[in-house]
VEXSELO-417131 format. One record per residue (C-alpha): x, y negated, z; residue number from 1. Coordinates in pm, 1 decimal, always signed. Each point is the difference from the previous one (the first is absolute). Layout:
REM VEXSELO-417131
REC; X; Y; Z; seq
REC; X; Y; Z; NUM
...
REM end
This chain:
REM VEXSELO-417131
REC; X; Y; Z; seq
REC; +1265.6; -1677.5; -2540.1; 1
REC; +51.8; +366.6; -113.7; 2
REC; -200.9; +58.4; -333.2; 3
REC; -26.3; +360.3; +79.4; 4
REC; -287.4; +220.4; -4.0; 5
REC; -96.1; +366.3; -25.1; 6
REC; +307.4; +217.4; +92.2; 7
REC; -23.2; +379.8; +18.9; 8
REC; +333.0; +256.2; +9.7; 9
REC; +14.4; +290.0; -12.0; 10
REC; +272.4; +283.5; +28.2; 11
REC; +122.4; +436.3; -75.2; 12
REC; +170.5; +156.9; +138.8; 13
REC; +287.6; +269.0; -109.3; 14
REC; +238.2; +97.9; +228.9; 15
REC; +197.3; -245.3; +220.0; 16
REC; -104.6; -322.2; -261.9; 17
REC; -297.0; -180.5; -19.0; 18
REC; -115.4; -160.8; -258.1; 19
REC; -182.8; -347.8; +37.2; 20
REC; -222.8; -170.8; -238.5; 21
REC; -107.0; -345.5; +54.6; 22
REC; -278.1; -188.4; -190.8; 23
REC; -36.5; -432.6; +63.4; 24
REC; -277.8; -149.3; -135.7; 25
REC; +108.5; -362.6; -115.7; 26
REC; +316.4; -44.8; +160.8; 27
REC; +167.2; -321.5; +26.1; 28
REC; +274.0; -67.7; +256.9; 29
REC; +334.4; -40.1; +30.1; 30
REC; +72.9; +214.1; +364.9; 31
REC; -226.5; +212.2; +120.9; 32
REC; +40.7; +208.6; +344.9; 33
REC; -275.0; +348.8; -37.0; 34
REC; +36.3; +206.4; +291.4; 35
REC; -138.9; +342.3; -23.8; 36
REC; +53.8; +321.1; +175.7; 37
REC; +301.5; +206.6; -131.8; 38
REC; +273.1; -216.0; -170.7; 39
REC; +204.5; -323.3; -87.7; 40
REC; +23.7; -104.4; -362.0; 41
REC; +166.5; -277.8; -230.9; 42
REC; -96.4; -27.0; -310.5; 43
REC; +99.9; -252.6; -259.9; 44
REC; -303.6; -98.9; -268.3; 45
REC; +122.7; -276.2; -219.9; 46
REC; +127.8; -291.7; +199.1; 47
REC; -194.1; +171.8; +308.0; 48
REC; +96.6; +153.1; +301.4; 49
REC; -248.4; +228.9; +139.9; 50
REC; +62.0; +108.6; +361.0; 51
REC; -238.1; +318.9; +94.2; 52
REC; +133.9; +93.3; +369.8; 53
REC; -133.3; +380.9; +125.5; 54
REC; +171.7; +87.9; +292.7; 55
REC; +156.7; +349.0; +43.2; 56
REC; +84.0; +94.9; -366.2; 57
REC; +333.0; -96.0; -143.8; 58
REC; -34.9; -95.4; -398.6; 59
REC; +206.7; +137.2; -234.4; 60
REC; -108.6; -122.4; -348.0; 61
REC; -223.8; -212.5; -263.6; 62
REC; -95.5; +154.5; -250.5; 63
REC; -196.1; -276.3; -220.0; 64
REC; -153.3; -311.9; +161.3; 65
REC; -203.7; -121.2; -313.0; 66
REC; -256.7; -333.5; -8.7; 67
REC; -269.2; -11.5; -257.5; 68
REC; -303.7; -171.5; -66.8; 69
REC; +4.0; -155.1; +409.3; 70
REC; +82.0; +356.4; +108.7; 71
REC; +293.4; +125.8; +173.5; 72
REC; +56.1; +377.7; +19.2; 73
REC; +232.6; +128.6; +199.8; 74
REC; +162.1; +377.6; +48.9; 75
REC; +277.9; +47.4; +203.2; 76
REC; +181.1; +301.1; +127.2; 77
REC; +21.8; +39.4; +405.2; 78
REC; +162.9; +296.5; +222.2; 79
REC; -277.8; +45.0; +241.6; 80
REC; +100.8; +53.2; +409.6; 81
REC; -331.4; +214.3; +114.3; 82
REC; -200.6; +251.7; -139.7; 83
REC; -344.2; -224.0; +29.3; 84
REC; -250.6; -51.5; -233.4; 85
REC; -87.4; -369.0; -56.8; 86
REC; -387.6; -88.4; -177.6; 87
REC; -24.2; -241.8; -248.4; 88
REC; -85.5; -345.2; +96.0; 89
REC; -235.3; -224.0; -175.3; 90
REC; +125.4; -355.8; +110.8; 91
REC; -150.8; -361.4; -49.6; 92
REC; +256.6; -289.6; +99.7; 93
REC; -44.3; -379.7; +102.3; 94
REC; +245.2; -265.1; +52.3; 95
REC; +356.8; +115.0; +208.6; 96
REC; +66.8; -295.1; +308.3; 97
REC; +375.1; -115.3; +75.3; 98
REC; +151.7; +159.0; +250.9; 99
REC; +350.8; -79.6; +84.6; 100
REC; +157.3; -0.2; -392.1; 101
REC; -229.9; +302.9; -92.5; 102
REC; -332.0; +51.2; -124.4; 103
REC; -228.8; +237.8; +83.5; 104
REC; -310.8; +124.2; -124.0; 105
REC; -286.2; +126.4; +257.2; 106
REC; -55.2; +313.1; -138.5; 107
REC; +199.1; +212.7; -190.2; 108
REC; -28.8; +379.7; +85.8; 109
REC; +131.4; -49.8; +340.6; 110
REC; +183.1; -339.8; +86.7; 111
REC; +132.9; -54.4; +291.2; 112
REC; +62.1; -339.9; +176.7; 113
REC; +202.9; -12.3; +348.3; 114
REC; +28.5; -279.1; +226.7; 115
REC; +187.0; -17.2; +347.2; 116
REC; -307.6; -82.4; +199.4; 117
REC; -280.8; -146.7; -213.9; 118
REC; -84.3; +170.9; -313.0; 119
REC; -21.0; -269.3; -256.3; 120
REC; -292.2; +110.2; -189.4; 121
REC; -144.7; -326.0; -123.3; 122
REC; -374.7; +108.8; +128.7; 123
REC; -170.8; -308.3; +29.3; 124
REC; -181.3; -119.8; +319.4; 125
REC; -377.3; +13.5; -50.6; 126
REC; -98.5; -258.4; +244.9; 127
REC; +240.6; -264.4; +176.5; 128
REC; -174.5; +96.1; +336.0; 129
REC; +17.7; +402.7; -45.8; 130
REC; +267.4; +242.8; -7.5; 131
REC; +208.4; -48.3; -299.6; 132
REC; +48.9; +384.6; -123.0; 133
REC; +333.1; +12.6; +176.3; 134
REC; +223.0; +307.2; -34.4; 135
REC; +307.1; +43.7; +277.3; 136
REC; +255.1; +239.5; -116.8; 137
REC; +196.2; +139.6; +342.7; 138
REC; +313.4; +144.1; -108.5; 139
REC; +109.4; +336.2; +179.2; 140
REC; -206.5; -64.3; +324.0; 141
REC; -77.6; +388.0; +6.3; 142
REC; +338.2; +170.2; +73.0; 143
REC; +153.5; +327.9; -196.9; 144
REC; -116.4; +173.8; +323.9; 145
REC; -331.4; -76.2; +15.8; 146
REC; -63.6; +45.8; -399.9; 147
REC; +157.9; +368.5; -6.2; 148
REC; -221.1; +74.3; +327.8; 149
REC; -288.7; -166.2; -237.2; 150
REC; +77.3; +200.6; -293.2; 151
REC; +23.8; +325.2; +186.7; 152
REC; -321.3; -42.4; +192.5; 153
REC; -173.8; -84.3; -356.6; 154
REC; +135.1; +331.7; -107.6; 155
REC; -161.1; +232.1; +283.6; 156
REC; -319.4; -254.3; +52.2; 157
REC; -333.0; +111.3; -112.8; 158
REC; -165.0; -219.0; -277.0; 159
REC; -380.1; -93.9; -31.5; 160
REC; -46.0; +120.1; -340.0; 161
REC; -419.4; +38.0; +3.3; 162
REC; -53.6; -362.2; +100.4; 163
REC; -73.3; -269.1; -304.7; 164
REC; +182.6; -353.0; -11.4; 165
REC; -242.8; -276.1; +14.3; 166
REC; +188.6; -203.8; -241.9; 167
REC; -30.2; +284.2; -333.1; 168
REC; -157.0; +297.8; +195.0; 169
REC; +265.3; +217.7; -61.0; 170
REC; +159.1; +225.6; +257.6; 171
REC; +195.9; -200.1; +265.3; 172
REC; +280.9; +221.0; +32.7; 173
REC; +114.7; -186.0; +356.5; 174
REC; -67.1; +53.1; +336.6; 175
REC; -62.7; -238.0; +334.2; 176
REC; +337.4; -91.8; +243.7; 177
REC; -181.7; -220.5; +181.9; 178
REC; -418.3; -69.6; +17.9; 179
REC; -76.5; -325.7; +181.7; 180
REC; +308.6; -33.9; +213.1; 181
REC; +55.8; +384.9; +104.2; 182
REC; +250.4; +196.9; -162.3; 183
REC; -183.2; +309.7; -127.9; 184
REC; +284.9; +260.2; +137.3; 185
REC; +334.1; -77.2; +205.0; 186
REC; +240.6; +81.7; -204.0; 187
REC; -79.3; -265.2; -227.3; 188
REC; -30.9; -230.5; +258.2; 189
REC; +358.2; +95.9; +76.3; 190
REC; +109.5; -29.3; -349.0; 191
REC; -181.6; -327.9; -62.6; 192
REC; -26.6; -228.7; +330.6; 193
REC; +337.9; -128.7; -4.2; 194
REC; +10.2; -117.6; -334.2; 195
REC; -366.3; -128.0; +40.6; 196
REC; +43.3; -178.0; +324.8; 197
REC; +387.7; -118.5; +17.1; 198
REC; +15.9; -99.4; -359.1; 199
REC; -273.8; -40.2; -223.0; 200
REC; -305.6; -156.9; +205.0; 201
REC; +208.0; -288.6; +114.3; 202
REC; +112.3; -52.6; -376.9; 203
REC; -349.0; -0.3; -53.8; 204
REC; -141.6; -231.2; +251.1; 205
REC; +296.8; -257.8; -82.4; 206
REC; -140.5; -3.1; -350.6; 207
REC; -377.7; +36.0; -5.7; 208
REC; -59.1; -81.9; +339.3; 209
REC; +27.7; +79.1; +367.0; 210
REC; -307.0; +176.2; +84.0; 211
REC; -37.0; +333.4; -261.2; 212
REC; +1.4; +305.2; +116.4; 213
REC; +81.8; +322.1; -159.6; 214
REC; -336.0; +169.2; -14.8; 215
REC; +74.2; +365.4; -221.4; 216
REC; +254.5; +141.6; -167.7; 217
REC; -21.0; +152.0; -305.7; 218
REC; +277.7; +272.6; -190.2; 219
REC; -71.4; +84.4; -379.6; 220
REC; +129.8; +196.2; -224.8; 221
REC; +36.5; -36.2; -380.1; 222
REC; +96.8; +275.6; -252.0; 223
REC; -31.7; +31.7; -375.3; 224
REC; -172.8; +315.9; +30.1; 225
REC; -263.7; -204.7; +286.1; 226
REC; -51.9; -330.8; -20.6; 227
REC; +221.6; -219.1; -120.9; 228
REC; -174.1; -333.8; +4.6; 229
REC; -211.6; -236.1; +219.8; 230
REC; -192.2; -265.7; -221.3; 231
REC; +76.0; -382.4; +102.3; 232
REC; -241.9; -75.2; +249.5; 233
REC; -14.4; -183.6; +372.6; 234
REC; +21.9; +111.8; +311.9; 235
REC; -330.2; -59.8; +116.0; 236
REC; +31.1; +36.7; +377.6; 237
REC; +369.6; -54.9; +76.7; 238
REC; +88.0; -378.0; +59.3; 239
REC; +365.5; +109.3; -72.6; 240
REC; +145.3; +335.4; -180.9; 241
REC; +405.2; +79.1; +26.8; 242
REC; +85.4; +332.9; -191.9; 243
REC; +337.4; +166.5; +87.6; 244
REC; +221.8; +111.7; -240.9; 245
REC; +90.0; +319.6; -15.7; 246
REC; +269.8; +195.7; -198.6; 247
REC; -104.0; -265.6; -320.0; 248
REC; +297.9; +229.2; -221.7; 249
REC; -259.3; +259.4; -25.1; 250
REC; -249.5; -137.5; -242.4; 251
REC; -25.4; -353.0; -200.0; 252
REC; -241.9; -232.7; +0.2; 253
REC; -174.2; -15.9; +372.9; 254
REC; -211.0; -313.9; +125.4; 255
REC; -102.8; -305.7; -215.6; 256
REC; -143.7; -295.7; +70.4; 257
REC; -171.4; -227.5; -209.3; 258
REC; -199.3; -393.2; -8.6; 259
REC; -279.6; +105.5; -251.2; 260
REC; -132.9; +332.4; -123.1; 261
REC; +188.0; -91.6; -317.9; 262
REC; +260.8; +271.2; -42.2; 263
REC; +298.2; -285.6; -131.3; 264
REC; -71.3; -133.0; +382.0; 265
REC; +153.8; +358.1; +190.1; 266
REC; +316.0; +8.0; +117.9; 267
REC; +174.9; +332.9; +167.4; 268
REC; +156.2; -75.0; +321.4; 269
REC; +386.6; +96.4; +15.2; 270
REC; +6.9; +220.9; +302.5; 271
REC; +333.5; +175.4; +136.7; 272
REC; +40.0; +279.1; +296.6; 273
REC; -225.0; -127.3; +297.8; 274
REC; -95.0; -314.2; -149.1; 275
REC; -346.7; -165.8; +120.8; 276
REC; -207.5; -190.4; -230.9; 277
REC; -299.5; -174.3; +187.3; 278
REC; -274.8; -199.4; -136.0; 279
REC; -301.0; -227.4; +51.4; 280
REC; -373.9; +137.6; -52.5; 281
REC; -62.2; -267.4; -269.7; 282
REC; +262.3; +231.2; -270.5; 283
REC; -117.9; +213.1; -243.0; 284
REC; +269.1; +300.1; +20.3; 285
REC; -12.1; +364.5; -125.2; 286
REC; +254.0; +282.1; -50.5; 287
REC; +139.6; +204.0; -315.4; 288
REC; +243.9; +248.4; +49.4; 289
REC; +236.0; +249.4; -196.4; 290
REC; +158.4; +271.5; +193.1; 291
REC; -124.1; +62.5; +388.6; 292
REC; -73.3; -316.6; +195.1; 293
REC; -50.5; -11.0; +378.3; 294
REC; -105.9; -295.0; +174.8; 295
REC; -98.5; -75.7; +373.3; 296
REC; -269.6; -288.8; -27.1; 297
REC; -68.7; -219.5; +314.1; 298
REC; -307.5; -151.6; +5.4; 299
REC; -38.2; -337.7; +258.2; 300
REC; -328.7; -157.7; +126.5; 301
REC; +6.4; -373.6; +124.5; 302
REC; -97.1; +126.3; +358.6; 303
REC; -72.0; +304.3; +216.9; 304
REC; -361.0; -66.5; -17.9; 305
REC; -2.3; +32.4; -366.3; 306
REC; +201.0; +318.2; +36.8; 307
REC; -210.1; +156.8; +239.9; 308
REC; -312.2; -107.3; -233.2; 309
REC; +139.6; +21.8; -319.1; 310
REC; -96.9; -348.6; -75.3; 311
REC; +139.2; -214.4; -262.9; 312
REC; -76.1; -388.2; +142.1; 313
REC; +217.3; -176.5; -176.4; 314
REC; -173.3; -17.5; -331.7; 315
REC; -294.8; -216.1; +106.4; 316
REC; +278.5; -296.5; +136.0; 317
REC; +215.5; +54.4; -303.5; 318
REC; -386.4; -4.0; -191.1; 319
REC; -81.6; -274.4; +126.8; 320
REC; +330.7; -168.4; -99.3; 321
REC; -47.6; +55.7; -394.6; 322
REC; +243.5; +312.0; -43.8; 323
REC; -179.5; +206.6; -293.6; 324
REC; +170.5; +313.1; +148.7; 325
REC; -145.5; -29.6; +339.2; 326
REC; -379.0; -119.5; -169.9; 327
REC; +28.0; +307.6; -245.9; 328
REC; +68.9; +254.6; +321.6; 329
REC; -231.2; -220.7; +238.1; 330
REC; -271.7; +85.0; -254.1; 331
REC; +81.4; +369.3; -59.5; 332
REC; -2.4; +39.4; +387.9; 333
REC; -342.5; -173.1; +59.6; 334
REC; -133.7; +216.5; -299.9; 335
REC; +95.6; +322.7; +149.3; 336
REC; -21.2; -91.0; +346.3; 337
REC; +357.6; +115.1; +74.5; 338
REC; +348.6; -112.3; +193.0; 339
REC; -234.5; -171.7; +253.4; 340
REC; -256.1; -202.6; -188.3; 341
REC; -377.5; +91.6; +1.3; 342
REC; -189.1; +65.3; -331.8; 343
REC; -109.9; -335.0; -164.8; 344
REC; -89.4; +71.4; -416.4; 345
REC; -90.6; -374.4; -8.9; 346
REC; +301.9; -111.8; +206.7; 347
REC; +188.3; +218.1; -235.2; 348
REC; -94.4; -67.4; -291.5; 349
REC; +58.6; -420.5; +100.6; 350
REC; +357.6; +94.9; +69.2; 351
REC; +82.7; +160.5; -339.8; 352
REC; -143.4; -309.7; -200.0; 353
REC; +235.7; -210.0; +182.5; 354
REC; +266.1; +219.8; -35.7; 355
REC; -49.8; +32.5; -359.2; 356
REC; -25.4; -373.4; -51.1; 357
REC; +298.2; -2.7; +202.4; 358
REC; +206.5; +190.4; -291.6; 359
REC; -45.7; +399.6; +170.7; 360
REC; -57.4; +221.8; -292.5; 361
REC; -42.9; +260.7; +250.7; 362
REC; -336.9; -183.7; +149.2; 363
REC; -81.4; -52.4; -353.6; 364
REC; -11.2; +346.9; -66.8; 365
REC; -164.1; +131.5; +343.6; 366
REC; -258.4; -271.9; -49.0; 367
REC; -114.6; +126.3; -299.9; 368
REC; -7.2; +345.1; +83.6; 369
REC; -212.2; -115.0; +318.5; 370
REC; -220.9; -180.7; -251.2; 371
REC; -26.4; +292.5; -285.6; 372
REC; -110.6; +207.7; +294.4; 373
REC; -269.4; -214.5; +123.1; 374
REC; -128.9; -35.2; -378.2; 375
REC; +124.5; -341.9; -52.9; 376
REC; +5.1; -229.0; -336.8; 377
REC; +231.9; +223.5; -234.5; 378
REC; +111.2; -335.5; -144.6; 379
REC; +148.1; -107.5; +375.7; 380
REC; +141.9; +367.7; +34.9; 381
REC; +192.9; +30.4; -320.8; 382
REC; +108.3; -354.0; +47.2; 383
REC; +155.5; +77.3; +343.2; 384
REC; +161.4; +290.6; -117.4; 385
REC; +155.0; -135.1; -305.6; 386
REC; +165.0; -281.3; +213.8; 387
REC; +172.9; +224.5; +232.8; 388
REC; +93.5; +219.3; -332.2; 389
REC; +198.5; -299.1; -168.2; 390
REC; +175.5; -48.5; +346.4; 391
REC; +134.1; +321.0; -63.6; 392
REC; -207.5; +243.3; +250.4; 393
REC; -18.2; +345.1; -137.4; 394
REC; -296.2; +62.2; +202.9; 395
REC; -217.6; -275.0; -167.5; 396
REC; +62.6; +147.8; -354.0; 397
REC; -89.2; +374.4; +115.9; 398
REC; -324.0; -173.4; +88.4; 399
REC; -85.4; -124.0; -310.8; 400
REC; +157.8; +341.8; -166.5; 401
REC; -301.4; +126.8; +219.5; 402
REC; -254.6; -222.7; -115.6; 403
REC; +108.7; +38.2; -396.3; 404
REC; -17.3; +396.5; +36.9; 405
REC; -270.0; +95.5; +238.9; 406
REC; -254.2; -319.8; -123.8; 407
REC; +158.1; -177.4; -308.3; 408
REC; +33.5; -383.6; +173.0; 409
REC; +304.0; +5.9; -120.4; 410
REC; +101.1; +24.3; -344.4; 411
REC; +243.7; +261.9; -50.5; 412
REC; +258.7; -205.7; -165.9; 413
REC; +27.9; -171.9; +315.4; 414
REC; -24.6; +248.2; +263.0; 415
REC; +299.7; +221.5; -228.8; 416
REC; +191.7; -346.4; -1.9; 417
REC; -39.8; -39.4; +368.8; 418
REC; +135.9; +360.7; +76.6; 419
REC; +306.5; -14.0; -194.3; 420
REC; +88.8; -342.3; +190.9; 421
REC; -92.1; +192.1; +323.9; 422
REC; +184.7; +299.6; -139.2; 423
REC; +320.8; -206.2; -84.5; 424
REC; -11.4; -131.2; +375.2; 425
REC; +37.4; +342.3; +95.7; 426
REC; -325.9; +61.7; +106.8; 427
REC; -24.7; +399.7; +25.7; 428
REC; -386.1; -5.8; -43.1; 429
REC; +8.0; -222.6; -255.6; 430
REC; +246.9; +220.3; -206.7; 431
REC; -243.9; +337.4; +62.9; 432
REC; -276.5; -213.4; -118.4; 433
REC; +186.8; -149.0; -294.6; 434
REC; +132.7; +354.5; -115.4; 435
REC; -351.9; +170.2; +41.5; 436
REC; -185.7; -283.8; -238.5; 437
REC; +315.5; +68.9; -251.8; 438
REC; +5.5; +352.3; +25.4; 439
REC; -431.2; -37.0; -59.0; 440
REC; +3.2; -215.1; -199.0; 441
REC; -219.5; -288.8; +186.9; 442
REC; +21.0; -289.5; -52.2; 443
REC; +328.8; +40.2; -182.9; 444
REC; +82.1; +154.6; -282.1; 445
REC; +100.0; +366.8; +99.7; 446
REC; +361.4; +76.3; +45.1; 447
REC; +53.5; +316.6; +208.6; 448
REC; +365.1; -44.3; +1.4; 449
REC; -7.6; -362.2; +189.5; 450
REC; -273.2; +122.7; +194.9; 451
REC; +185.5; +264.2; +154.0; 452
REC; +337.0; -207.2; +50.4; 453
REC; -172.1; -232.0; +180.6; 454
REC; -140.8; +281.7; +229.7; 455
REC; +366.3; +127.3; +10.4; 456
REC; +80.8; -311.0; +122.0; 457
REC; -207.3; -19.1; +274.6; 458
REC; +102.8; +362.0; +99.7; 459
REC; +318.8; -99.9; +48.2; 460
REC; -64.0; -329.7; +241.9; 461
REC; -170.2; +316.9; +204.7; 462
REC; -401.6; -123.5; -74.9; 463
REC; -184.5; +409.8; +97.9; 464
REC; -266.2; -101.4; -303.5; 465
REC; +221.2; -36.8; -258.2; 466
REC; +202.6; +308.4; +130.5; 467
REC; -345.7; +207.7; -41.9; 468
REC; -127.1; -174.4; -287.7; 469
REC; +339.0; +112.9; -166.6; 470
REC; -61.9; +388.9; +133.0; 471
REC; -357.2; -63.1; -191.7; 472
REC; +229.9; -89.6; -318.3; 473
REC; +134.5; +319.4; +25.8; 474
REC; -263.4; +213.3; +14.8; 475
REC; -256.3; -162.1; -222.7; 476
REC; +189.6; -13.3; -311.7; 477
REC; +110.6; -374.8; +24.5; 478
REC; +314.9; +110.6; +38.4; 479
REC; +129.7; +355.0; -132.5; 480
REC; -95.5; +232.9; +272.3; 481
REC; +221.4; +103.4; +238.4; 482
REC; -131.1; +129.6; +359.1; 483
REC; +377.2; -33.7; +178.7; 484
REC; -26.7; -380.0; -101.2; 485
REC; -366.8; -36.0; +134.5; 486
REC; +88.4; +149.0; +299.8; 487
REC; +306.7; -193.4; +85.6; 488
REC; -222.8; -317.7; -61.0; 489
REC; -335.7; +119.7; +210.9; 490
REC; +221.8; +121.6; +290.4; 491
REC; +173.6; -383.1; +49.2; 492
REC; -327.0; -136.7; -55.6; 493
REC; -119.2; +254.0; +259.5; 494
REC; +288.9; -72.4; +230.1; 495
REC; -155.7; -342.8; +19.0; 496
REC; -295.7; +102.4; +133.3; 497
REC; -238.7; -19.4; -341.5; 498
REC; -264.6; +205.4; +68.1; 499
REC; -75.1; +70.6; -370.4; 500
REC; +373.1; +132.2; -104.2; 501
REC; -5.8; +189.6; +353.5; 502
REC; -308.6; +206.0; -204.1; 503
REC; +136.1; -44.5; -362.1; 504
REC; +329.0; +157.4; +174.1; 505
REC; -244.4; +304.0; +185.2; 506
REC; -156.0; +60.8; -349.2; 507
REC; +283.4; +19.6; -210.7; 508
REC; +142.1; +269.4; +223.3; 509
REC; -292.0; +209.6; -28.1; 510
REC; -30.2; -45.9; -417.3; 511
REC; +363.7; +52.0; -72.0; 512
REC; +200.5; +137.6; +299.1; 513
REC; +305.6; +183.0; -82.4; 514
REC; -47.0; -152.9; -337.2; 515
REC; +137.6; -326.4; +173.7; 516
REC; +364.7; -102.2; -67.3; 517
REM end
């Protein structure tokens, strides 16, 4: 086992080099593979070799690679390939599995893992009778053909950029192929059908079985100036998801998948050129991207009937079997009568307490928020949410951020704690939280400069409230003042659909107008 913990880099830039600085937190191995996003270094420390693979920049030099007191700091001198700018990554690592005769570690930056068919990912079965969390990887079933006529319809299409995603409720940026069976417009029937109906639905029946249907089509769009992330989440009403890869050369990072909402558990799928990756419902999977990402997203129902009804039937069998996925979804469904299931609180709420004794930190969580709203024992709430907290869901310790701040059940020490492990996880809500208590002061003792790195580094993963709340920083005196700064910050904040930078943005242009560089 890795005793590693608590890595951050960071880099500058100044001209064609890049420098890289590296900080490991009791370090004590003897080979270790990183991968991040831009380079491939070997580095000697003592009796060490350290392996840090970035793909895309060619190293040139070390310049000191230095271990004191357990810490390991690293700068190193890269010529960098592309002209993009790259955030700052707060990282927490677990345990590397064997692969072949390397090691790799589940989430560094942006690993990738490749497979020929079946992505190993080492995501554990919940339930011997349910679906095990399988991911297929189908290599180059979309032909160079079909992803050019792909990439140049994305180009002329016309994007929903009003509507809200129901995962984060930021703006979608995507718009519908397909809606229950029907291709929205013939040309993308055309473009689409072929691959879809030669290729990739009998790949998919032969693995997850031979009665799902493709039900909609989804294209999305990710940009570092839009949005540039999807939170890890499930796909509530699709039995089966299979995402085609588009042009992957254009940005790093892309999907991940992960067993737990613990971040050492994600793992970045290695996608080339037309690639498919498909998945079960039962896996938590999200998306973080650098540079512009398109995707086509197929979405599969386990009949027509649940197609043409939008019904999701499969979680009350799978339920019944003892899968906590399927009970925590099951549950969600009943309580907001949705994906075919009438309203039933009680039936609910029944659902999520066997869930959560079934190890789902996500029932935990939406148990006690059920619970909280109904005016339940405080004791049972904060219980609830501490256990999903210490299984690593950033969710659980916003809620108890919430209950420290707004009503003082939580004391502050914890509820700070709790953020910078939900922060570290990176948890974009968790860092504008974190930075606003150290910038204030609550909680914490005040530290303006932390504060607002953590905001920065939320900007950066693309979250529109830490985009604004660095604007604010600009005007208020937080930071020095500088309107050209403030308004570069409200209008991608704004570009995301926040309401409040969208006004912040109207306002500034009224007090300061040509002033404004």
């Amino acid at each position: 086992r890795w005793r590693f913990f608590a890595m951050d880099w960071t880099y500058s830039r100044k001209g064609k080099h890049l420098l890289v600085e590296f900080s490991v937190v009791d370090l004590d191995c003897q080979d270790l593979v990183l991968e991040f996003s831009t380079a491939e270094l070997r580095l000697t420390v003592g009796d060490d070799v350290v392996s840090v693979r970035i793909p895309g920049v060619r190293f040139i030099s070390t310049d000191t690679a230095k271990r004191r007191r357990g810490k390991l700091r690293v700068s190193a001198e890269v010529e960098q390939d592309c002209c993009a700018e790259f955030p700052t990554f707060p990282l927490s690592l677990g345990s590397p599995r064997k692969i072949g005769s390397r090691s790799l570690l589940r989430e560094v930056g942006f690993p990738a893992q490749r497979g020929d068919r079946d992505l190993e990912s080492g995501l554990p079965a919940p339930h011997e009778d349910a679906g095990p969390g399988r991911v297929v990887v189908l290599r180059s079933l979309a032909t160079p053909v079909e992803v050019n006529s792909i990439l140049a319809a994305c180009q002329t299409a016309t994007w929903d950029e009003a509507s809200s995603d129901s995962v984060d409720g930021f703006a979608v940026f995507e718009f519908y192929a397909m809606r229950e069976g029907r291709w929205s417009c013939d040309k993308w029937g055309k473009i689409l059908s072929g691959l879809l109906e030669d290729r990739l639905l009998p790949a998919l029946q032969a693995d997850f079985g031979p009665d799902i249907i493709p039900c909609h089509v989804l294209v999305r769009r990710y940009r570092d100036d839009e949005r540039c992330r999807h939170p890890a989440h499930f796909d509530a009403h699709a039995y089966v998801t299979a995402v085609v890869a588009i042009r992957p050369e254009c940005y790093q990072g892309g999907l991940f998948v992960q067993s737990s909402h613990r971040a050492a558990e994600r793992m970045y799928v290695g996608l080339e050129n037309g690639d498919v990756v498909a998945h079960s419902y039962d896996l938590l999977h999200g998306v973080f991207a650098v540079g512009e990402r398109f995707s086509v997203i197929l979405w599969c129902k386990d009949s027509l009937h649940s197609c043409q009804t939008n019904a999701s039937p499969w979680y009350q069998h799978d339920a019944e079997s003892g899968h906590p996925h399927a009970m925590f979804n099951l549950a969600s469904n009943l309580e907001w009568g949705r994906f075919g299931y009438s309203r039933n609180v009680a039936e609910a709420e029944r659902w999520y307490r066997l869930a959560t004794s079934a190890g789902s930190s996500m029932a935990a969580n939406a148990l006690a928020n059920m619970l909280e709203r109904r005016g339940s024992s405080l004791l049972e709430v904060l219980d609830l949410y501490r256990s999903a907290s210490d299984a690593g869901l950033a969710e659980a310790a916003l809620n108890l951020a919430r209950l420290c701040f707004n009503h003082g059940a939580v004391p502050q020490q914890e509820a700070i704690s709790r953020l910078q492990d939900a922060a570290l996880a990176s948890d974009t809500t968790a860092m504008v939280i974190l930075g606003r208590a150290m910038i204030e002061g609550r909680g914490c003792a005040s530290d303006v400069t932390g504060g607002v790195g953590w905001l920065r580094k939320a900007a950066a993963f693309g979250d529109p409230e830490a985009q604004l709340r660095l604007g604010l920083a600009y005007i208020d005196g937080t930071l020095q003042q500088d309107s050209g700064e403030a308004r570069r910050w409200y209008a991608l904040a704004a570009r995301q659909g926040h309401s409040r930078a969208k006004e912040s943005l109207q306002v500034l242009q009224e007090n300061y107008g040509s002033q404004i560089r």
